[in-house]
C-alpha positions in Angstrom: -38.8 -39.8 -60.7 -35.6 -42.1 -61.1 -37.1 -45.3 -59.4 -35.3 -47.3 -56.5 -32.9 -50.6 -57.7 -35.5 -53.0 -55.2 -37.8 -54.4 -58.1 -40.3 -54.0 -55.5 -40.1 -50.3 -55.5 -40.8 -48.7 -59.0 -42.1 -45.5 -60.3 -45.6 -45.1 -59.0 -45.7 -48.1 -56.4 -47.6 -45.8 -54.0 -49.5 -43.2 -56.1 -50.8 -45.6 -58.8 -54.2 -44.1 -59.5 -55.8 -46.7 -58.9 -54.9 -47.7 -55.1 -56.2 -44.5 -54.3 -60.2 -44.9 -54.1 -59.2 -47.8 -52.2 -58.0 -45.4 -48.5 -61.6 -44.5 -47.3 -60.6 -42.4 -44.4 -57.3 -41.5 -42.5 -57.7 -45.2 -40.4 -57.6 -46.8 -43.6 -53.8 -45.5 -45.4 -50.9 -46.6 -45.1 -48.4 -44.9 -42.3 -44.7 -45.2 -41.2 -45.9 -46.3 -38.0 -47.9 -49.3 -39.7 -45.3 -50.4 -42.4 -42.6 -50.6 -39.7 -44.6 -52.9 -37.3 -45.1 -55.3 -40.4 -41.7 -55.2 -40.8 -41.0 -56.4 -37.6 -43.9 -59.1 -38.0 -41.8 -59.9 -41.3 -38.9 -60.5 -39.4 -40.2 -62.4 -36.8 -41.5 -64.9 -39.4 -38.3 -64.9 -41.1 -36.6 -65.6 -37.8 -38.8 -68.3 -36.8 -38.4 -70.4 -40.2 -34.9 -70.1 -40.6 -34.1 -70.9 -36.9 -36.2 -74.3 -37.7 -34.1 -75.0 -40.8 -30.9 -74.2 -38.9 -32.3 -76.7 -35.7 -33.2 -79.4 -38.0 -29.6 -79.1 -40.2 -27.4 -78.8 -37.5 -28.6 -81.9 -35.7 -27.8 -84.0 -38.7 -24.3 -82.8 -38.7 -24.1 -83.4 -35.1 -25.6 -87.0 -35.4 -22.9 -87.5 -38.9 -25.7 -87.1 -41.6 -25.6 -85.3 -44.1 -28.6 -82.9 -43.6 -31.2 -82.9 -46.4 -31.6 -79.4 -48.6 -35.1 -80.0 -49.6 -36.7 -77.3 -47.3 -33.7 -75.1 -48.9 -34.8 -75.5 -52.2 -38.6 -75.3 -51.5 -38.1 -72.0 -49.8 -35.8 -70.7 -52.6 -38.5 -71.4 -55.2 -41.2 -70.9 -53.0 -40.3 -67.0 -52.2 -39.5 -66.8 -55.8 -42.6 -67.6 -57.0 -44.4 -65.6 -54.0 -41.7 -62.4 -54.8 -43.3 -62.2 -58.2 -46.8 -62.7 -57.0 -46.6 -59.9 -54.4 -44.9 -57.3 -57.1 -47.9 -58.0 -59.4 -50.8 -58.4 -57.0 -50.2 -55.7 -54.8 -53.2 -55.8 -53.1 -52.3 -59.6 -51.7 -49.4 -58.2 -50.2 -50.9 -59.1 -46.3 -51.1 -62.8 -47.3 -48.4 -63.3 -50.0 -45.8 -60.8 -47.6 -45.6 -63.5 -44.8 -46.0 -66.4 -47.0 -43.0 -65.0 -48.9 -40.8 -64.6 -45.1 -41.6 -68.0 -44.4 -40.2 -69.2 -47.5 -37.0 -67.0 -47.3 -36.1 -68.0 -43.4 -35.8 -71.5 -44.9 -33.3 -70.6 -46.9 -31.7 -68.3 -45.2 -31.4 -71.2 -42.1 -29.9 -73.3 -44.6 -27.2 -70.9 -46.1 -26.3 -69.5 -42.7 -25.9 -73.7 -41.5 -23.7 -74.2 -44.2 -21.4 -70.7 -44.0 -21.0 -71.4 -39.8 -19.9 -75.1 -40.5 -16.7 -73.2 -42.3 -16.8 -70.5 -40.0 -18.0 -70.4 -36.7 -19.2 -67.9 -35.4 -19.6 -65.8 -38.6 -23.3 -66.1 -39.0 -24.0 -63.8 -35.6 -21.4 -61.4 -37.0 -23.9 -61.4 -40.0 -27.2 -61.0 -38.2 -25.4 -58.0 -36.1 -23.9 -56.4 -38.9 -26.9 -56.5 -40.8 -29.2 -54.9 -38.2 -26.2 -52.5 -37.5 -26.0 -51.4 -41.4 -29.9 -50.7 -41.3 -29.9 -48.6 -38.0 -27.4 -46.3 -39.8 -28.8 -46.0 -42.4 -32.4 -45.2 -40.9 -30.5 -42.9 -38.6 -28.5 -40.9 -42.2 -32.0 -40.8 -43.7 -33.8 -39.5 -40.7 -31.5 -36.5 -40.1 -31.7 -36.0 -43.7 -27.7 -36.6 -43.9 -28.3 -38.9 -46.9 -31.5 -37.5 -49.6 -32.8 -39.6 -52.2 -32.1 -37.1 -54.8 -32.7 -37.8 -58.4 -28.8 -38.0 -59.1 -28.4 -40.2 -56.1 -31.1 -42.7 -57.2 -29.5 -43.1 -60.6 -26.5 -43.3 -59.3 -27.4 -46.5 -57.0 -29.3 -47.9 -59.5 -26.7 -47.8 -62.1 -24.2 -49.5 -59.7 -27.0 -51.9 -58.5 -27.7 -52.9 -62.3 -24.3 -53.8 -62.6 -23.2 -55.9 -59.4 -26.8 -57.6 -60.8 -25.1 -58.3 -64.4 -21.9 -59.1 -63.3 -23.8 -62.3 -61.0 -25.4 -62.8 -63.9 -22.4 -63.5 -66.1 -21.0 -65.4 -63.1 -23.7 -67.7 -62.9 -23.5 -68.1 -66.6 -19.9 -69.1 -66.7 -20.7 -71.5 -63.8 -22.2 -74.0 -66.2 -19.1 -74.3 -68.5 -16.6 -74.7 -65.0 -15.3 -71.4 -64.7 -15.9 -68.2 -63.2 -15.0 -64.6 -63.0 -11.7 -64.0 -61.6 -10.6 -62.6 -58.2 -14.3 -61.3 -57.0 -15.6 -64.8 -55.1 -11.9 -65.1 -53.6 -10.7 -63.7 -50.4 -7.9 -61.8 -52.0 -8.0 -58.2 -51.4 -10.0 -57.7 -54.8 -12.4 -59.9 -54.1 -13.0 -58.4 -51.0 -12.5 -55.0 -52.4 -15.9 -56.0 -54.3 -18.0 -57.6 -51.6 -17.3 -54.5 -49.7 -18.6 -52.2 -52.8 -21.5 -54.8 -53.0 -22.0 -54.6 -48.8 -22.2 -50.3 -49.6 -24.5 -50.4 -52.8 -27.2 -52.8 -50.7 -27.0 -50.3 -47.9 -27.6 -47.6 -50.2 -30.9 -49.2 -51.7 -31.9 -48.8 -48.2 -32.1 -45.0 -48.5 -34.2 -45.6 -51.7 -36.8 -47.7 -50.0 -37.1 -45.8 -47.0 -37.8 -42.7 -49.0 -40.2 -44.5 -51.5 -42.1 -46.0 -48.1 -42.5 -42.2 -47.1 -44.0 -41.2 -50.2 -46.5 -43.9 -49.9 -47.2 -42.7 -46.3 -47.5 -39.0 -47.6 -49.7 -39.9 -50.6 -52.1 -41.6 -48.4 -51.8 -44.9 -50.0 -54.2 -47.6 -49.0 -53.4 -49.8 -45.9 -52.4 -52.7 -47.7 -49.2 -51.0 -48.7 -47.6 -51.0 -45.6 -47.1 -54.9 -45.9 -46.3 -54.1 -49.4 -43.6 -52.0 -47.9 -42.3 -54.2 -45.5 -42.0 -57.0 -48.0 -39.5 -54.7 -50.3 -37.2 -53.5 -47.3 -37.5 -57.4 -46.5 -36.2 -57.8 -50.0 -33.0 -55.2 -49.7 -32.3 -56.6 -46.2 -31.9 -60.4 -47.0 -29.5 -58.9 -50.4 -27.8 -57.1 -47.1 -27.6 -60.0 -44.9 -26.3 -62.4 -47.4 -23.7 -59.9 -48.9 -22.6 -59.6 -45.8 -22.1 -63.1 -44.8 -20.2 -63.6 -48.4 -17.4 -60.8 -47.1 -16.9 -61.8 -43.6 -16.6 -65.2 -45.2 -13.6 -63.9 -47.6 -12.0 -61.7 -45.0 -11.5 -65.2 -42.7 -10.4 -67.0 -45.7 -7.2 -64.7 -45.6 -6.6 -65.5 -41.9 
Protein backbone atom coordinates (compact mmCIF):
# COMPACT_ATOMS: atom_id res chain seq x y z
CA UNK A 1 0.00 0.00 0.00
CA UNK A 2 1.49 3.52 -1.11
CA UNK A 3 0.69 5.45 2.21
CA UNK A 4 -1.16 8.99 2.35
CA UNK A 5 1.34 12.42 2.48
CA UNK A 6 -0.57 13.33 6.19
CA UNK A 7 2.27 11.88 8.58
CA UNK A 8 -0.62 10.95 10.56
CA UNK A 9 -1.75 8.38 8.03
CA UNK A 10 0.90 5.72 7.20
CA UNK A 11 0.91 2.16 6.13
CA UNK A 12 -0.89 0.15 8.76
CA UNK A 13 -2.39 3.15 10.90
CA UNK A 14 -5.66 1.07 11.21
CA UNK A 15 -4.68 -2.70 10.85
CA UNK A 16 -1.58 -2.62 13.14
CA UNK A 17 -1.84 -6.01 14.75
CA UNK A 18 -1.81 -4.94 17.66
CA UNK A 19 -4.92 -2.43 17.94
CA UNK A 20 -6.85 -5.28 17.00
CA UNK A 21 -7.52 -7.38 20.45
CA UNK A 22 -8.24 -4.01 21.64
CA UNK A 23 -12.28 -3.79 19.54
CA UNK A 24 -14.20 -6.31 21.93
CA UNK A 25 -17.39 -6.21 20.12
CA UNK A 26 -19.10 -4.16 17.17
CA UNK A 27 -19.97 -1.12 20.03
CA UNK A 28 -16.42 -0.93 20.61
CA UNK A 29 -14.57 -0.17 16.69
CA UNK A 30 -14.13 2.52 15.09
CA UNK A 31 -17.01 3.72 12.42
CA UNK A 32 -17.43 6.65 9.80
CA UNK A 33 -20.26 7.74 11.72
CA UNK A 34 -17.93 8.10 15.02
CA UNK A 35 -14.77 9.61 13.39
CA UNK A 36 -16.87 12.31 11.76
CA UNK A 37 -18.63 13.46 14.99
CA UNK A 38 -15.08 13.85 16.52
CA UNK A 39 -14.30 15.80 13.76
CA UNK A 40 -16.77 18.16 14.30
CA UNK A 41 -15.92 18.12 18.27
CA UNK A 42 -12.30 18.95 16.77
CA UNK A 43 -13.50 21.75 15.06
CA UNK A 44 -15.54 23.17 17.52
CA UNK A 45 -12.47 23.32 19.86
CA UNK A 46 -10.43 24.71 17.14
CA UNK A 47 -13.15 27.34 16.65
CA UNK A 48 -13.45 28.27 20.11
CA UNK A 49 -9.54 28.86 20.80
CA UNK A 50 -8.86 30.70 17.92
CA UNK A 51 -11.92 32.97 18.12
CA UNK A 52 -10.42 33.84 21.73
CA UNK A 53 -7.02 34.61 20.22
CA UNK A 54 -8.57 36.64 17.49
CA UNK A 55 -11.01 38.63 20.40
CA UNK A 56 -8.08 39.28 22.57
CA UNK A 57 -5.60 40.56 19.41
CA UNK A 58 -7.97 42.57 17.73
CA UNK A 59 -8.89 44.65 20.82
CA UNK A 60 -5.27 45.65 21.23
CA UNK A 61 -5.19 46.92 17.77
CA UNK A 62 -8.33 48.66 18.32
CA UNK A 63 -7.17 50.20 21.73
CA UNK A 64 -3.29 51.11 19.60
CA UNK A 65 -1.30 48.16 21.24
CA UNK A 66 0.52 46.13 19.76
CA UNK A 67 -1.12 42.73 20.66
CA UNK A 68 1.15 40.19 22.44
CA UNK A 69 2.03 36.75 20.26
CA UNK A 70 2.76 34.70 23.31
CA UNK A 71 -0.54 32.52 23.10
CA UNK A 72 0.75 32.28 19.20
CA UNK A 73 3.76 30.78 19.98
CA UNK A 74 2.59 28.53 22.87
CA UNK A 75 -0.04 27.02 20.63
CA UNK A 76 2.52 26.58 17.75
CA UNK A 77 4.80 24.60 19.97
CA UNK A 78 2.24 23.27 21.98
CA UNK A 79 0.37 21.40 18.96
CA UNK A 80 3.76 20.53 17.87
CA UNK A 81 4.74 18.77 20.59
CA UNK A 82 1.10 17.19 21.04
CA UNK A 83 1.18 16.38 16.92
CA UNK A 84 4.12 14.09 17.73
CA UNK A 85 2.61 12.71 20.87
CA UNK A 86 -0.67 11.64 19.22
CA UNK A 87 1.32 10.00 15.98
CA UNK A 88 3.31 7.84 18.58
CA UNK A 89 0.79 7.13 21.24
CA UNK A 90 -2.11 6.25 19.33
CA UNK A 91 -4.04 5.06 21.83
CA UNK A 92 -4.08 8.80 23.66
CA UNK A 93 -5.53 10.05 20.72
CA UNK A 94 -9.05 11.07 22.82
CA UNK A 95 -7.02 13.22 25.19
CA UNK A 96 -3.97 14.45 23.18
CA UNK A 97 -6.64 15.05 19.82
CA UNK A 98 -8.42 17.97 21.65
CA UNK A 99 -5.52 19.10 23.52
CA UNK A 100 -3.76 19.33 20.07
CA UNK A 101 -7.14 21.63 18.58
CA UNK A 102 -6.82 23.85 21.35
CA UNK A 103 -3.31 24.49 20.73
CA UNK A 104 -3.79 24.94 16.91
CA UNK A 105 -7.06 27.52 17.19
CA UNK A 106 -4.48 29.75 18.98
CA UNK A 107 -2.53 29.98 16.29
CA UNK A 108 -4.65 29.91 13.80
CA UNK A 109 -6.60 33.17 15.69
CA UNK A 110 -3.43 34.74 15.58
CA UNK A 111 -2.41 34.18 11.82
CA UNK A 112 -5.90 34.91 10.61
CA UNK A 113 -5.63 38.48 13.01
CA UNK A 114 -2.64 39.35 11.33
CA UNK A 115 -3.62 38.39 7.44
CA UNK A 116 -7.33 40.44 7.99
CA UNK A 117 -5.34 43.53 9.33
CA UNK A 118 -3.87 43.58 5.53
CA UNK A 119 -6.86 42.36 4.10
CA UNK A 120 -10.15 42.58 5.34
CA UNK A 121 -12.27 40.52 4.82
CA UNK A 122 -10.01 37.70 3.51
CA UNK A 123 -10.00 35.49 6.49
CA UNK A 124 -14.02 34.56 5.99
CA UNK A 125 -13.19 33.96 2.32
CA UNK A 126 -10.68 31.43 3.92
CA UNK A 127 -12.91 29.74 6.40
CA UNK A 128 -15.58 29.37 3.40
CA UNK A 129 -13.24 28.25 0.97
CA UNK A 130 -11.89 25.81 3.11
CA UNK A 131 -15.13 24.15 4.22
CA UNK A 132 -16.08 24.49 0.41
CA UNK A 133 -12.80 22.57 -0.85
CA UNK A 134 -13.64 19.73 1.81
CA UNK A 135 -17.35 19.23 0.79
CA UNK A 136 -16.06 18.61 -2.77
CA UNK A 137 -13.91 16.66 -2.08
CA UNK A 138 -16.08 14.31 0.30
CA UNK A 139 -18.67 14.57 -2.35
CA UNK A 140 -15.71 13.28 -5.52
CA UNK A 141 -14.73 10.52 -3.04
CA UNK A 142 -18.19 9.47 -2.16
CA UNK A 143 -19.39 8.95 -5.68
CA UNK A 144 -16.22 7.28 -6.20
CA UNK A 145 -15.37 10.08 -8.95
CA UNK A 146 -11.86 10.39 -7.39
CA UNK A 147 -10.14 6.54 -6.01
CA UNK A 148 -7.26 6.42 -3.99
CA UNK A 149 -5.52 4.18 -6.30
CA UNK A 150 -1.98 3.10 -5.79
CA UNK A 151 -0.77 5.42 -8.71
CA UNK A 152 -2.82 8.21 -7.36
CA UNK A 153 -1.35 7.99 -3.85
CA UNK A 154 2.15 8.22 -5.15
CA UNK A 155 1.38 10.63 -7.23
CA UNK A 156 0.12 13.08 -4.27
CA UNK A 157 2.70 12.08 -2.17
CA UNK A 158 5.46 12.74 -4.57
CA UNK A 159 4.09 16.26 -5.19
CA UNK A 160 3.32 16.64 -1.38
CA UNK A 161 7.07 15.76 -0.59
CA UNK A 162 8.15 18.37 -2.74
CA UNK A 163 5.88 21.61 -1.96
CA UNK A 164 7.32 20.15 1.80
CA UNK A 165 11.15 20.52 0.55
CA UNK A 166 10.76 23.38 -1.32
CA UNK A 167 9.36 25.28 2.31
CA UNK A 168 12.05 23.68 3.65
CA UNK A 169 14.74 25.32 1.57
CA UNK A 170 12.69 28.51 1.90
CA UNK A 171 12.88 28.62 5.48
CA UNK A 172 16.52 27.76 5.25
CA UNK A 173 17.41 30.69 3.07
CA UNK A 174 15.35 32.84 5.48
CA UNK A 175 18.18 32.93 7.90
CA UNK A 176 20.81 34.27 5.47
CA UNK A 177 17.98 37.31 4.18
CA UNK A 178 16.85 35.78 1.13
CA UNK A 179 14.38 33.62 -0.25
CA UNK A 180 13.19 31.68 -3.21
CA UNK A 181 12.09 33.82 -6.02
CA UNK A 182 8.59 34.55 -7.42
CA UNK A 183 6.60 31.72 -5.21
CA UNK A 184 5.70 34.09 -1.80
CA UNK A 185 4.88 37.09 -4.38
CA UNK A 186 1.59 37.79 -5.86
CA UNK A 187 2.88 37.67 -9.33
CA UNK A 188 1.21 35.24 -11.49
CA UNK A 189 3.96 32.52 -10.55
CA UNK A 190 3.62 32.83 -7.27
CA UNK A 191 0.20 32.46 -7.48
CA UNK A 192 0.50 29.84 -10.13
CA UNK A 193 2.19 27.85 -7.00
CA UNK A 194 -0.12 28.61 -4.12
CA UNK A 195 -2.83 27.43 -6.36
CA UNK A 196 -0.82 23.92 -7.18
CA UNK A 197 -0.20 23.94 -3.28
CA UNK A 198 -4.29 24.85 -2.64
CA UNK A 199 -4.86 21.43 -5.22
CA UNK A 200 -2.16 19.07 -3.70
CA UNK A 201 -3.76 19.70 0.09
CA UNK A 202 -7.16 19.01 -1.30
CA UNK A 203 -5.87 15.97 -2.75
CA UNK A 204 -4.48 14.57 0.58
CA UNK A 205 -8.00 14.77 1.48
CA UNK A 206 -8.99 11.88 -0.77
CA UNK A 207 -6.00 9.93 0.96
CA UNK A 208 -7.29 10.43 4.46
CA UNK A 209 -10.75 9.83 3.73
CA UNK A 210 -9.95 6.56 2.13
CA UNK A 211 -7.40 5.55 4.87
CA UNK A 212 -10.38 6.54 7.62
CA UNK A 213 -12.54 3.92 5.68
CA UNK A 214 -10.11 1.22 5.91
CA UNK A 215 -9.92 1.71 9.59
CA UNK A 216 -13.75 1.62 9.73
CA UNK A 217 -13.76 -1.63 7.52
CA UNK A 218 -10.90 -3.29 9.48
CA UNK A 219 -12.80 -2.84 12.67
CA UNK A 220 -10.18 -0.85 14.27
CA UNK A 221 -10.59 -0.06 17.98
CA UNK A 222 -12.72 2.99 18.97
CA UNK A 223 -9.99 5.16 19.83
CA UNK A 224 -9.15 5.53 16.17
CA UNK A 225 -11.86 7.53 15.28
CA UNK A 226 -10.26 10.58 17.31
CA UNK A 227 -7.17 9.38 15.85
CA UNK A 228 -8.84 9.99 12.59
CA UNK A 229 -10.27 13.10 13.18
CA UNK A 230 -6.91 14.50 14.46
CA UNK A 231 -5.16 13.67 10.87
CA UNK A 232 -8.09 15.18 8.62
CA UNK A 233 -7.66 18.07 11.33
CA UNK A 234 -4.02 17.98 10.26
CA UNK A 235 -4.69 18.18 6.20
CA UNK A 236 -7.49 20.81 6.92
CA UNK A 237 -5.46 23.47 8.87
CA UNK A 238 -2.45 22.83 5.74
CA UNK A 239 -5.85 23.62 3.57
CA UNK A 240 -6.98 26.55 5.47
CA UNK A 241 -3.71 28.27 5.65
CA UNK A 242 -2.72 27.54 1.99
CA UNK A 243 -5.58 29.06 1.19
CA UNK A 244 -5.33 32.18 3.18
CA UNK A 245 -1.55 32.52 1.59
CA UNK A 246 -3.34 32.75 -2.18
CA UNK A 247 -6.24 34.88 -1.54
CA UNK A 248 -3.59 37.03 0.15
CA UNK A 249 -1.35 37.06 -3.20
CA UNK A 250 -4.30 37.42 -5.52
CA UNK A 251 -5.29 40.95 -3.50
CA UNK A 252 -1.75 41.92 -3.52
CA UNK A 253 -2.14 42.32 -7.53
CA UNK A 254 -5.28 44.44 -7.03
Amino acid sequence: MIRSSNPALKPGTFSNPSFMGLAGSDTEVMTIKGTSTKTLILLGVVLLTSFWTWSNMMEAFRWGQTPSMTYLWIGLIGGMVLAMVTIFKKTWAPYTAPLYAAFEGLVLGGISVMFEMQFPGIVSQAVFATFGVFAVMLWLYRSKVLRATPKFKLGVMAATGGIMFVYMISWVLSFFGTTIPFIHEGGLLGIGFSLFVVGIAALNLILDFDLIEEGARQGAPKFMEWYGAFALLVTLIWLYLEILRLLAKMQRRR
